[in-house]
MDAnalysis code that builds the backbone (N, CA, C; Angstrom):
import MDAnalysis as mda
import numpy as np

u = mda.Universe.empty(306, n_residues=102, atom_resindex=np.repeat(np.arange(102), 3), trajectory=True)
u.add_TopologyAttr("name", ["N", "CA", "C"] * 102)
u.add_TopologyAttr("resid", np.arange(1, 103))
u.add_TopologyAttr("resname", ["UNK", "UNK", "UNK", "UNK", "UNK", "UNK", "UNK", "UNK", "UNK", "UNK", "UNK", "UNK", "UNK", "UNK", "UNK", "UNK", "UNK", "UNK", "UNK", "UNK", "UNK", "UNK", "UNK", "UNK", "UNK", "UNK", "UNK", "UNK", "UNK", "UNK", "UNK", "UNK", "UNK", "UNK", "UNK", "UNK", "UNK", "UNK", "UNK", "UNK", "UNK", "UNK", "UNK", "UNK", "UNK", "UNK", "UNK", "UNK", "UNK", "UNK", "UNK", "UNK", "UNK", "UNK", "UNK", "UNK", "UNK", "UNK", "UNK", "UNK", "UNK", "UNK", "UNK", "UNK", "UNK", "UNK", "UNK", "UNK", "UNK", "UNK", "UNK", "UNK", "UNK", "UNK", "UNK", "UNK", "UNK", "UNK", "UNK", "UNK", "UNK", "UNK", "UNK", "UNK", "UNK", "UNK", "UNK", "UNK", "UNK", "UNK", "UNK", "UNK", "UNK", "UNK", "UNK", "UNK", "UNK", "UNK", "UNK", "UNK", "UNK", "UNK"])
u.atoms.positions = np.array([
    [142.216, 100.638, -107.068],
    [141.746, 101.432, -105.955],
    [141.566, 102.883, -106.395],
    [140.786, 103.651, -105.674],
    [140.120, 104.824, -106.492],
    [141.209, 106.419, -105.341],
    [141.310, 106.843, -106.136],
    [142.173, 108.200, -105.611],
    [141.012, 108.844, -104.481],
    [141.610, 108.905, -102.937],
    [140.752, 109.900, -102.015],
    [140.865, 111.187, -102.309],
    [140.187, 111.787, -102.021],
    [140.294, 113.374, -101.513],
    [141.181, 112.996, -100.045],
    [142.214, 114.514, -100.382],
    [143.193, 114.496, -99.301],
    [142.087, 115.240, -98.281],
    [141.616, 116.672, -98.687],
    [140.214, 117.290, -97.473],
    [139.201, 116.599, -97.104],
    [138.494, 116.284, -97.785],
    [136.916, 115.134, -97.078],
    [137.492, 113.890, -96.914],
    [138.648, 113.683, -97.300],
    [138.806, 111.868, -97.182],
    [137.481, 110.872, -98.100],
    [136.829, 111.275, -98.967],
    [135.984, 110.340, -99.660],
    [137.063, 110.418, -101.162],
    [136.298, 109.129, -101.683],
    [136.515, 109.105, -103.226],
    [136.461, 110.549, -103.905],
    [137.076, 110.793, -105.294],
    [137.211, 111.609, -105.977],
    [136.168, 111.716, -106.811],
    [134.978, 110.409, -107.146],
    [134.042, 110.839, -107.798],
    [132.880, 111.234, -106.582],
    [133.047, 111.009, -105.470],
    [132.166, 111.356, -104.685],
    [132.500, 112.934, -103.381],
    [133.521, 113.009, -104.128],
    [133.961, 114.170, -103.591],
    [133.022, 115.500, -103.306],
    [132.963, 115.930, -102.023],
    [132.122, 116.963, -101.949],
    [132.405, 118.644, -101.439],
    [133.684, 118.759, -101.675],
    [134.931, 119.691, -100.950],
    [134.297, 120.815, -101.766],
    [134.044, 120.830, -103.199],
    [133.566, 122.119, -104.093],
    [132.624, 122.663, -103.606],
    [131.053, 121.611, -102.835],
    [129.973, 122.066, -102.327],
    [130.182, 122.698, -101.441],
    [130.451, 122.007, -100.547],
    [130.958, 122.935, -99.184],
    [131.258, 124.541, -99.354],
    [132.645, 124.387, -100.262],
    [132.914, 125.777, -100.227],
    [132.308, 126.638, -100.933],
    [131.246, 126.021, -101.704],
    [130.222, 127.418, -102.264],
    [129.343, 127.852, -101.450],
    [129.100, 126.835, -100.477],
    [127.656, 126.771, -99.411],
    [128.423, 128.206, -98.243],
    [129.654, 128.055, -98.308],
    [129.945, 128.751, -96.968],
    [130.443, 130.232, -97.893],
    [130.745, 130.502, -99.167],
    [131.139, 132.062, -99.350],
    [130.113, 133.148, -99.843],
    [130.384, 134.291, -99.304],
    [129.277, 135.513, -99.368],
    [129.734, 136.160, -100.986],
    [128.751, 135.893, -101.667],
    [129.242, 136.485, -102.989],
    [128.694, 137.669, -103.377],
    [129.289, 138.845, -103.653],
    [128.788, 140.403, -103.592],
    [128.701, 141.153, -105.446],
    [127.353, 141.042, -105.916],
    [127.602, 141.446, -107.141],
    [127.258, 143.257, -107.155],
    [128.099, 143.621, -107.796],
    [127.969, 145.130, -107.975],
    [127.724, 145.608, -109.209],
    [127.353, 147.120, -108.813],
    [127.512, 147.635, -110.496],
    [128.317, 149.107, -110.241],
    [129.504, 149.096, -111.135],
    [130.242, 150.359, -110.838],
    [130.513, 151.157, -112.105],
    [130.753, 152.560, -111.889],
    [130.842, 153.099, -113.114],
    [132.303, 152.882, -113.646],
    [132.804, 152.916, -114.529],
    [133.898, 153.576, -115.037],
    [134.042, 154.734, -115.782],
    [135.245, 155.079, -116.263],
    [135.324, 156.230, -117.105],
    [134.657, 155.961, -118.022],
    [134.609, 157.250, -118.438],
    [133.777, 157.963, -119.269],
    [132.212, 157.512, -119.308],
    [131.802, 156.644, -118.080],
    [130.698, 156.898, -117.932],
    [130.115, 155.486, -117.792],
    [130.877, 154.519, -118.158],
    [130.518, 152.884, -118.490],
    [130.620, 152.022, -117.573],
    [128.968, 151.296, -117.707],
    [128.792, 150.509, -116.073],
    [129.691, 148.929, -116.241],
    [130.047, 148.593, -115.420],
    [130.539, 147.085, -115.212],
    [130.505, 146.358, -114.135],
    [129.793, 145.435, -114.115],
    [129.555, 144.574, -113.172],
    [130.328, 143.834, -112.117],
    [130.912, 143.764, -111.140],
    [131.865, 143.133, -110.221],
    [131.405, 142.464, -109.913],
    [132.042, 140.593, -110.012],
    [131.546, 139.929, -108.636],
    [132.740, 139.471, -107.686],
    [132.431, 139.700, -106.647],
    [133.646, 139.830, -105.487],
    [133.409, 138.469, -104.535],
    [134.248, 137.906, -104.180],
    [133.566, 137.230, -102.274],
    [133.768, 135.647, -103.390],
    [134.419, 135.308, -104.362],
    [134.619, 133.607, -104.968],
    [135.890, 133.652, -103.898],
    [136.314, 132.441, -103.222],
    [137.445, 132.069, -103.312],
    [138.252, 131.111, -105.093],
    [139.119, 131.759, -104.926],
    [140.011, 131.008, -106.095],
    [140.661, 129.380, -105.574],
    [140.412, 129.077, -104.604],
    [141.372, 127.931, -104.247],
    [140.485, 126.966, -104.859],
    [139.446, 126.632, -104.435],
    [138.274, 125.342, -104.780],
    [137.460, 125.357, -106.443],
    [137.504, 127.181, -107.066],
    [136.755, 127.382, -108.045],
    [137.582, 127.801, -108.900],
    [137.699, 127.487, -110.682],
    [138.312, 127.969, -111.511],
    [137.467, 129.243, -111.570],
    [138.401, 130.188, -111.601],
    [137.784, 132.063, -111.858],
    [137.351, 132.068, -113.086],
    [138.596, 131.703, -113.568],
    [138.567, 131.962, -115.132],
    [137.799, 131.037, -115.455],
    [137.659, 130.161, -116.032],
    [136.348, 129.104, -116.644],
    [134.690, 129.978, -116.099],
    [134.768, 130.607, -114.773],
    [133.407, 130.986, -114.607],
    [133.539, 131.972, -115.183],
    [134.161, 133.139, -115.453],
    [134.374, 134.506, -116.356],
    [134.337, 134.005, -117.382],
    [134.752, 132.852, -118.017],
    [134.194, 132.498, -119.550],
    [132.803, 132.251, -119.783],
    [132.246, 131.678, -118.638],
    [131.010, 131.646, -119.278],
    [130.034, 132.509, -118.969],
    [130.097, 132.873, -118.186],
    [129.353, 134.196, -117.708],
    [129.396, 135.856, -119.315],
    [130.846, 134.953, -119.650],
    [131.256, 136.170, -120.701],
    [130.314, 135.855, -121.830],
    [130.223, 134.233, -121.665],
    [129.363, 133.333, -123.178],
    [127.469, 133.919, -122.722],
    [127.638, 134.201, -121.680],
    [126.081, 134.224, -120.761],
    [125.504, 135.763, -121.055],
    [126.489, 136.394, -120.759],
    [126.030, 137.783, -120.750],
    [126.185, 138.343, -121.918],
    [127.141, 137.575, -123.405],
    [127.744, 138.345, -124.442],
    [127.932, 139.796, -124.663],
    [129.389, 139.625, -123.327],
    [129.736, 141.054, -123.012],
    [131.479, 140.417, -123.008],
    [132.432, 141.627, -122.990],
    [133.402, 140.791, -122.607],
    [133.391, 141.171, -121.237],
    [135.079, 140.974, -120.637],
    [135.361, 140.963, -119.534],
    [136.562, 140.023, -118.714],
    [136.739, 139.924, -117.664],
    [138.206, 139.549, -116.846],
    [138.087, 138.849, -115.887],
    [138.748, 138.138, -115.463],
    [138.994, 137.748, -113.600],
    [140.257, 138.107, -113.636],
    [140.300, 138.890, -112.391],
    [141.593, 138.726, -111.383],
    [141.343, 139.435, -110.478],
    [142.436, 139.314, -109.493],
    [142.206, 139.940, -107.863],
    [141.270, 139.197, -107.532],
    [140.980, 138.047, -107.940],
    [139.574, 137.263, -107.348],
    [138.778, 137.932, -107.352],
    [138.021, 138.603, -108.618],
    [137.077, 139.237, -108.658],
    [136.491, 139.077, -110.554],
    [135.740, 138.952, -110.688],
    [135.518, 139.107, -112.010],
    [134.639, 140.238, -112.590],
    [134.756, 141.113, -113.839],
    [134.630, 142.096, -113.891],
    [134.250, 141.840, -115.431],
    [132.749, 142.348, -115.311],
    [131.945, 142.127, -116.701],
    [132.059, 143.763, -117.154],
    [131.807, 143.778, -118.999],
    [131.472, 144.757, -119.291],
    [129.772, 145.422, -119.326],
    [129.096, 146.217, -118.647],
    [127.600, 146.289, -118.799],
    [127.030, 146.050, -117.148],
    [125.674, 146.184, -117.417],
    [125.164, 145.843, -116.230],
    [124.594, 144.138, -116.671],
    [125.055, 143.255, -115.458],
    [124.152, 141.716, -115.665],
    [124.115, 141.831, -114.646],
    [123.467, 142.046, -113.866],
    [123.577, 141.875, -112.236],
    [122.521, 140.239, -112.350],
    [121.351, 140.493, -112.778],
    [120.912, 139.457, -112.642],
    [121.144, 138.332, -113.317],
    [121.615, 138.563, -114.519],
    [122.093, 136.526, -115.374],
    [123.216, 136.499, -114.446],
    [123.854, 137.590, -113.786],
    [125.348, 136.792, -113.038],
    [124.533, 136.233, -111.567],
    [123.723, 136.610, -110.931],
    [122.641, 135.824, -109.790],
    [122.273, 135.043, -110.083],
    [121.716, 134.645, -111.446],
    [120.694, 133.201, -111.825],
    [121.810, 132.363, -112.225],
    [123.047, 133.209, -113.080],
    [123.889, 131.661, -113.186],
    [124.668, 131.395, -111.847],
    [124.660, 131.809, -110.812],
    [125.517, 131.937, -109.589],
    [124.626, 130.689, -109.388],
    [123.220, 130.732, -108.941],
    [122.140, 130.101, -108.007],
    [122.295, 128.353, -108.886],
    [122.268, 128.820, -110.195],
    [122.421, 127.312, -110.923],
    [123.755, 126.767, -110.861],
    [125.148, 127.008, -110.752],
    [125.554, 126.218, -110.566],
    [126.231, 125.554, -109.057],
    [124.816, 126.385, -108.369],
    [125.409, 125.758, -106.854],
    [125.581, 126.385, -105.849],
    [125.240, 127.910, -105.591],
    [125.838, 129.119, -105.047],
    [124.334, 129.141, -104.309],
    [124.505, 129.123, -102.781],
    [122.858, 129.279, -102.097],
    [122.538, 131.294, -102.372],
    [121.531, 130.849, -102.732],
    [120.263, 132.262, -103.136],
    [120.725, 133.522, -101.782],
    [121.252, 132.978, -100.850],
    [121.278, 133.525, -99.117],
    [122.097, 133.694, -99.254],
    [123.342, 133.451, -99.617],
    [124.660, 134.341, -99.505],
    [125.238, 135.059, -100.850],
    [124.331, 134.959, -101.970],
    [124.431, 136.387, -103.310],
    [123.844, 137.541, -102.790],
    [124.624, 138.425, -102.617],
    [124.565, 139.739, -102.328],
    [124.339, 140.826, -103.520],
    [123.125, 141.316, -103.922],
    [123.307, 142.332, -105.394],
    [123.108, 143.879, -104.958],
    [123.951, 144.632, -104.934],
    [123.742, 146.286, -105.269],
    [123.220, 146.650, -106.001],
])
């Protein structure tokens, strides 16, 4: 017998709990300065419960070949990517209508 999801109640390969919660969060990408003058990219508005932070800050880090962090539920690139962090948002699932870019 196949393991349910305890939230949707379906199977685990048919599980759809991840979609959902990308469909419903407002994701806000920024660009802020830091000292001495150096831009870095924020993206704010992931929940951490449904999405690994870190695995998406890795690749975004592999995406943008910049470094950079998650925490505070926020991930924080070095540079401006505003847009590869929008196009990889939109590809892996994130609706176009709730990415927010400054």
């Amino acid at each position: 017998m196949q393991e349910i999801c305890k939230v949707c109640g379906l199977p685990k390969d048919l599980c759809i709990c991840e979609t959902l919660s990308k469909e419903q969060q407002k994701v806000l990408i920024k660009l802020e300065k830091r000292r001495y003058g150096k831009l870095t990219t924020v993206v704010e508005g992931i929940n951490d419960k449904n999405i690994n932070l870190r695995k998406m800050a890795q690749d975004l880090k592999t995406i943008c070949a910049c470094g950079g962090t998650a925490k505070d539920n926020r991930i924080i690139l070095q540079g401006d990517h505003r847009d590869k962090v929008r196009n990889y948002l939109a590809k892996i699932g994130f609706p176009e209508a709730n990415i927010e870019v400054e």
